[in-house]
C-alpha positions in Angstrom: -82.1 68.3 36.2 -80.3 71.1 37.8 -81.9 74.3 39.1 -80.2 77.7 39.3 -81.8 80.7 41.5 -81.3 84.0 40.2 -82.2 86.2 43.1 -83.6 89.5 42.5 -86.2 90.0 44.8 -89.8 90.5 43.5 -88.4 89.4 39.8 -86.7 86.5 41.1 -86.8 83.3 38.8 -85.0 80.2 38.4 -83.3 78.4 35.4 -83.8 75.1 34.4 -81.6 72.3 33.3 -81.5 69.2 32.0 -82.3 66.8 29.0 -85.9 66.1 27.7 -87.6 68.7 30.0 -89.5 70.7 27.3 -92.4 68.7 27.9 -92.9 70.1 31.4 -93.5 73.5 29.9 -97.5 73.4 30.0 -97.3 71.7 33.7 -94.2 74.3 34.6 -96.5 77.5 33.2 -99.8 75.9 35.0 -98.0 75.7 38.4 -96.7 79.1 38.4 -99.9 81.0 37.1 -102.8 78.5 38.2 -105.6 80.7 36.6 -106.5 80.8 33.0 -103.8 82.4 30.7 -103.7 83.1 27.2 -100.3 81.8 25.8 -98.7 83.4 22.5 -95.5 81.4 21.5 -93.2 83.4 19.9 -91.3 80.9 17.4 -88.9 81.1 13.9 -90.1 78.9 11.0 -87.1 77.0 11.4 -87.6 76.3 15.0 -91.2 75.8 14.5 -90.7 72.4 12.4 -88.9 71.1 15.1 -90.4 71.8 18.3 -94.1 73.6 17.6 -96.1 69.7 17.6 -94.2 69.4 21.0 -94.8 72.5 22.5 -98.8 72.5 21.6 -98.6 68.8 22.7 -97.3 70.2 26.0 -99.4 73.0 26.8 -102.9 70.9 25.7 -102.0 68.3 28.6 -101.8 71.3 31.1 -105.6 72.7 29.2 -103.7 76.3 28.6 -105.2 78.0 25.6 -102.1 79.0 23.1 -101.2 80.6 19.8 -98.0 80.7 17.8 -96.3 84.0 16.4 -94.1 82.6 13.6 -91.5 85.4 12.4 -90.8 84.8 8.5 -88.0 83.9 6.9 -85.1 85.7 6.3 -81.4 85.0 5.2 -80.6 86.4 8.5 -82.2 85.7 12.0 -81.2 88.9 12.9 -84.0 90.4 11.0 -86.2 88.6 13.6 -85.9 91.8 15.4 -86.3 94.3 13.3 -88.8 97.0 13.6 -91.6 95.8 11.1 -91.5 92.0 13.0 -91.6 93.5 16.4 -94.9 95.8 15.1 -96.5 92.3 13.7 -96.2 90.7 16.7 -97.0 93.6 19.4 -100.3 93.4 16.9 -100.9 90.0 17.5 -100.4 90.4 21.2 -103.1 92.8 21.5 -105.3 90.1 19.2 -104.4 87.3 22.0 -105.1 89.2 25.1 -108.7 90.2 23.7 -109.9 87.1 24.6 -110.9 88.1 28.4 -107.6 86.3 29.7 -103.9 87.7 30.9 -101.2 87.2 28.4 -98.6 85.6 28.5 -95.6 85.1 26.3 -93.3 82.0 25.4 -89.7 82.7 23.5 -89.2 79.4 21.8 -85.9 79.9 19.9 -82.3 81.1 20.3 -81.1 84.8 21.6 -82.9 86.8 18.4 -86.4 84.7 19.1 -85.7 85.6 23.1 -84.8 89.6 22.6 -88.1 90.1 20.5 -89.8 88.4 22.8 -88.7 90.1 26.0 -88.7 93.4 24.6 -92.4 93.3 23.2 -93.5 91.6 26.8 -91.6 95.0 28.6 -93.6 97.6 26.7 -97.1 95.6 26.1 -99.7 97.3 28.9 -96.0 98.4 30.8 -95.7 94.7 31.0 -96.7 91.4 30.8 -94.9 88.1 31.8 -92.9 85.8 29.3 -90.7 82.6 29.4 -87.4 81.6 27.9 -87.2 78.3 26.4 -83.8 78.7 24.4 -83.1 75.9 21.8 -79.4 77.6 21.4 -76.0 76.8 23.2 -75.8 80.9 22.8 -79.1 81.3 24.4 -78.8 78.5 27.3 -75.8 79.7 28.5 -76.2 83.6 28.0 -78.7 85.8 26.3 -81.6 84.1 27.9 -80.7 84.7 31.5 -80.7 88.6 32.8 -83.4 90.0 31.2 -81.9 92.1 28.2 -84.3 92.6 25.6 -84.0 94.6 22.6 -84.7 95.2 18.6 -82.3 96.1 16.1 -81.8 99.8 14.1 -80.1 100.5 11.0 -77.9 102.2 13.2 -76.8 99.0 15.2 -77.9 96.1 17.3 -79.9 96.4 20.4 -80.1 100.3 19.7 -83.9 99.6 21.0 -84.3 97.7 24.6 -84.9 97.1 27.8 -83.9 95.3 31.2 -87.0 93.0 31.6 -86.6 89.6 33.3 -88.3 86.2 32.3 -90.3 84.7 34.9 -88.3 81.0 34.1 -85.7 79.7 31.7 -86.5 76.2 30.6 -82.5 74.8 29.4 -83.4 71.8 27.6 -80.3 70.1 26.2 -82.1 68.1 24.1 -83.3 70.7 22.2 -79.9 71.6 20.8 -80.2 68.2 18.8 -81.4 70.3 16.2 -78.9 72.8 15.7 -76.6 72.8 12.7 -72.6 72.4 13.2 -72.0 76.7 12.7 -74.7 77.2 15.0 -72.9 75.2 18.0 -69.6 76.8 17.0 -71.5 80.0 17.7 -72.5 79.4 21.2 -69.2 77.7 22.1 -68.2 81.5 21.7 -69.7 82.6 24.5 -68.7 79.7 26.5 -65.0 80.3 26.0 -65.8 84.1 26.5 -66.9 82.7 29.8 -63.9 80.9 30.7 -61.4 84.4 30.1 -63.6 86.1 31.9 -64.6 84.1 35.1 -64.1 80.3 35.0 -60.0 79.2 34.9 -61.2 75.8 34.9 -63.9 75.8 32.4 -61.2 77.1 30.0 -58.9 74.2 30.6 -61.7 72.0 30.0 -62.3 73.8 26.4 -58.8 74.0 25.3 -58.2 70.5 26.5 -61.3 68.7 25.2 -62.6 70.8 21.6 -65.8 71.2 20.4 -66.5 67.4 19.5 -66.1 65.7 22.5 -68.1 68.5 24.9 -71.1 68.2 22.1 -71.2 64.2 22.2 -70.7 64.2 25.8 -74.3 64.7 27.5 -72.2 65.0 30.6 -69.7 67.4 30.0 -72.3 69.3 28.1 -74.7 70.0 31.2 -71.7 70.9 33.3 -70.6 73.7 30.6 -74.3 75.0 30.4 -74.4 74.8 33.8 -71.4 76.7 34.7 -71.6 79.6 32.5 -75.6 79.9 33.6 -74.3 80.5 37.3 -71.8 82.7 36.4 -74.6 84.9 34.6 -76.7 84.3 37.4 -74.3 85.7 39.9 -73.8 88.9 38.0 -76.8 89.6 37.3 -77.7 89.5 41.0 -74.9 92.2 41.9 -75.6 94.2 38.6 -79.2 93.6 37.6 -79.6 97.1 35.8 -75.8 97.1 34.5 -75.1 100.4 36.6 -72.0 99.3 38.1 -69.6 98.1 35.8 -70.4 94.6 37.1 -72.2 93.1 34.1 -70.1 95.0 31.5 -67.7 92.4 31.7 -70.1 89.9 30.1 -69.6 92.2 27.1 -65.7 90.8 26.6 -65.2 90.8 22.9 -68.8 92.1 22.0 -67.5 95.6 20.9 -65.6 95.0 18.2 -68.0 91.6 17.6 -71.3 93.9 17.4 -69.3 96.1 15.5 -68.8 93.5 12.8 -72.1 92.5 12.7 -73.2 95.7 11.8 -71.0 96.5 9.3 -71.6 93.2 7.7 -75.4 94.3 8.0 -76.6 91.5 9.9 -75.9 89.1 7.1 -75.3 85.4 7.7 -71.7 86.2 6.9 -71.1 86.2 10.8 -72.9 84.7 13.1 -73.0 86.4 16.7 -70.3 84.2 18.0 -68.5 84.3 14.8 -67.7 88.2 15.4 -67.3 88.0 19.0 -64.3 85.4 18.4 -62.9 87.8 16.3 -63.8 90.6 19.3 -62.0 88.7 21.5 -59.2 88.6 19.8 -59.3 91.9 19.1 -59.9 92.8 22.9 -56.4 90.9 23.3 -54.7 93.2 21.1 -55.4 96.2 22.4 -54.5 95.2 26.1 -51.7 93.7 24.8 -51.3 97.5 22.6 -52.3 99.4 26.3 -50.1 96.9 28.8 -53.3 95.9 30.8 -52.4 92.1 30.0 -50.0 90.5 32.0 -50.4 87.0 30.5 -48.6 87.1 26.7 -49.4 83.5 26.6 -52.8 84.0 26.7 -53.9 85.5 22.9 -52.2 82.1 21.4 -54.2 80.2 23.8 -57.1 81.7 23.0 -56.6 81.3 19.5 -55.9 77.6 19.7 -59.2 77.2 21.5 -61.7 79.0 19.1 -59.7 77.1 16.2 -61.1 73.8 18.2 -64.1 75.2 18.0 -64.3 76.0 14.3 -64.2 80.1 14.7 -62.8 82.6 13.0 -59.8 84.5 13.7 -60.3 86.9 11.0 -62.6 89.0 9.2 -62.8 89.8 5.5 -64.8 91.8 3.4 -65.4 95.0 6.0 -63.4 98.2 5.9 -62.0 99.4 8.9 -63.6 103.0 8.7 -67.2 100.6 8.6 -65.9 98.9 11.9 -65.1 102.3 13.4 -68.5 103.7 12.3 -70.7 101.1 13.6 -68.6 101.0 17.1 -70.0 104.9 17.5 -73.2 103.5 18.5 -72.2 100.6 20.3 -74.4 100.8 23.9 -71.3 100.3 25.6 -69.8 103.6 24.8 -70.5 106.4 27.2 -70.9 110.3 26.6 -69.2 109.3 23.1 -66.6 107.8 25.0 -65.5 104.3 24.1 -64.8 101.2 26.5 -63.6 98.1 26.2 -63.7 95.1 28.7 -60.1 94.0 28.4 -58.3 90.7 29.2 -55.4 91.0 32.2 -54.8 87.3 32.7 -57.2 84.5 32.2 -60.4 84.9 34.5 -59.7 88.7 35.2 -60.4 91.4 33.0 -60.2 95.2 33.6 -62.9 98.0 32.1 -60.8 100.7 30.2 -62.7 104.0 28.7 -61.2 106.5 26.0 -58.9 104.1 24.3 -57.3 105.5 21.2 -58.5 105.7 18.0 -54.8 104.5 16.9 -55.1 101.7 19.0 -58.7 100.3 18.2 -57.4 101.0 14.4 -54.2 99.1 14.4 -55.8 96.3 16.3 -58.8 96.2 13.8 -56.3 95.7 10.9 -54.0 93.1 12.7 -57.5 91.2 12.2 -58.0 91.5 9.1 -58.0 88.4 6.6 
């Protein structure tokens, strides 16, 4: 098992991982808060069959009382976090912690299961402690680690939210057994985003190897996870409250990528990592468009690679004008000024405000399918 420190003072935690360490999570939760706790998992159906037997199994052994808050299915996971789920749960919250014990909170699931959860522990009695225990390569390696938390609006993803960090993150790899092939395509996203951004080597290691043999390979696998967990880590620690332009590099791709997922309302005809490949390659364009990148080698690289990794180039079935629209109320935009985190060479990337509407337009359209 590796261990990773994220260092942030008083709301310091560490991150977990390895293979088959789920069933520490009762021993894990006693040792860090020895007296009696009430424990509300917050769970999908989906993940539920897989892990729930396990994770009461777990926290029996370690005599913690628990509960399970199961959201309800949906053709999207997305809706996970919608308004009328995150008012069913803060409901059952204030059920559990009736019981004459402190509350605590579990998020056993993927990045949707983990912003519910965060957001509703933030704003509960100005805050009570939770746990990350993703069960997605897009969780494990990003969106459980720094403490963004959030619900969706109409309007756009993450409209609602807060910084709030988790007192662990329990990575066990084992746990992506479960996950269906799109579904590891989708968090291979974010690992290659990781490798533009930050990590040369990491994206010599994707573009040489391809999605099969980092999956099948326990050992490559924990190194990936690992890597792109520090690299979080790291920023996070400079840029905990994403106040100095630090953290917004994280965000390489995701405006154009949230802004497909919007105008595709959340459906499952894009998954997260599915419109941030596209983002990316989108990002390319228009630093290629603006002459910020200094590597013309590199958007045919990157395209090679997320073709490795089963991802789209382009999108279909969304009108520009829609794209446009739902980038209005992307979070990253400032004073109604856009920004994008743009690609110079690979593992450098510059932050570039006010961009053109011509620009983000004819970039839009050159990925059109």
């Amino acid at each position: 098992m590796k261990s990773i420190r994220v260092s942030l003072k008083e709301r310091s935690y560490s991150i977990l991982i390895g293979k088959d360490i789920f069933s520490r999570l009762g021993l894990l939760i006693k040792d860090r808060y020895p007296k009696p706790r009430h424990v509300l998992v917050v769970t999908q159906k989906e993940i539920a069959v897989f892990y729930r037997d396990r994770a009461e199994k777990s926290l029996a052994c370690a005599e913690i009382e628990a509960s399970f808050f199961v959201t309800p299915f949906s053709k999207s996971s997305e809706a996970a976090k919608s308004q009328n789920v995150y008012w069913r749960l803060i409901r059952q919250m204030a059920a559990s912690s009736g019981k004459n014990k402190s509350l605590l909170l579990v998020a056993l699931g993927g990045g949707v299961i983990g912003d519910l959860t965060g957001f509703a522990a933030s704003v509960y009695r100005r805050g009570v402690p939770y746990l990350q225990v993703p069960t997605t390569l897009t969780a494990q390696v990003d969106s459980a680690i720094g403490g963004k938390t959030g619900i969706d609006l109409p309007e756009g993803k993450n409209l609602l939210g807060s910084i709030y960090q988790p007192a662990l993150v329990l990575s066990d790899l084992s746990l992506l057994s479960s996950l269906p092939d799109r579904h590891w395509s989708d968090g291979f996203a974010e690992v290659i985003k990781y490798g533009v951004i930050k990590d040369t080597a990491l994206f010599l290691l994707l573009e040489k190897r391809g999605k099969e043999a980092i999956r099948t390979n326990p050992g490559f696998l924990e190194d990936v996870v690992f890597r792109c967990a520090k690299i979080k880590a790291r920023i996070v620690e400079k840029d905990e409250f994403d106040k100095k332009d630090l953290r917004i590099a994280l965000n390489f791709g995701h405006t154009a990528g949230h802004a497909i997922e919007a105008a595709s309302r959340f459906s499952r005809a894009y998954t997260h990592g599915e419109a941030l490949s596209i983002g990316m390659l989108i990002a390319c364009e228009i630093s290629l468009r603006l002459g910020y990148l200094k590597d013309p080698h590199l958007p045919m690289r990157l395209e090679k690679t997320l073709m490795k990794f089963k991802l789209p180039l382009f999108y279909k079935n969304i009108k520009t004008e829609a794209l446009l629209k739902s980038m209005g109320h992307d979070k990253k935009s400032t004073s109604g000024v856009n920004r994008f985190v743009l690609p110079i060479t690979l593992g450098k990337t510059c932050l570039v405000s006010d961009v053109p509407a011509l620009v983000i337009r004819e970039a839009l359209e050159k990925r059109r399918g």
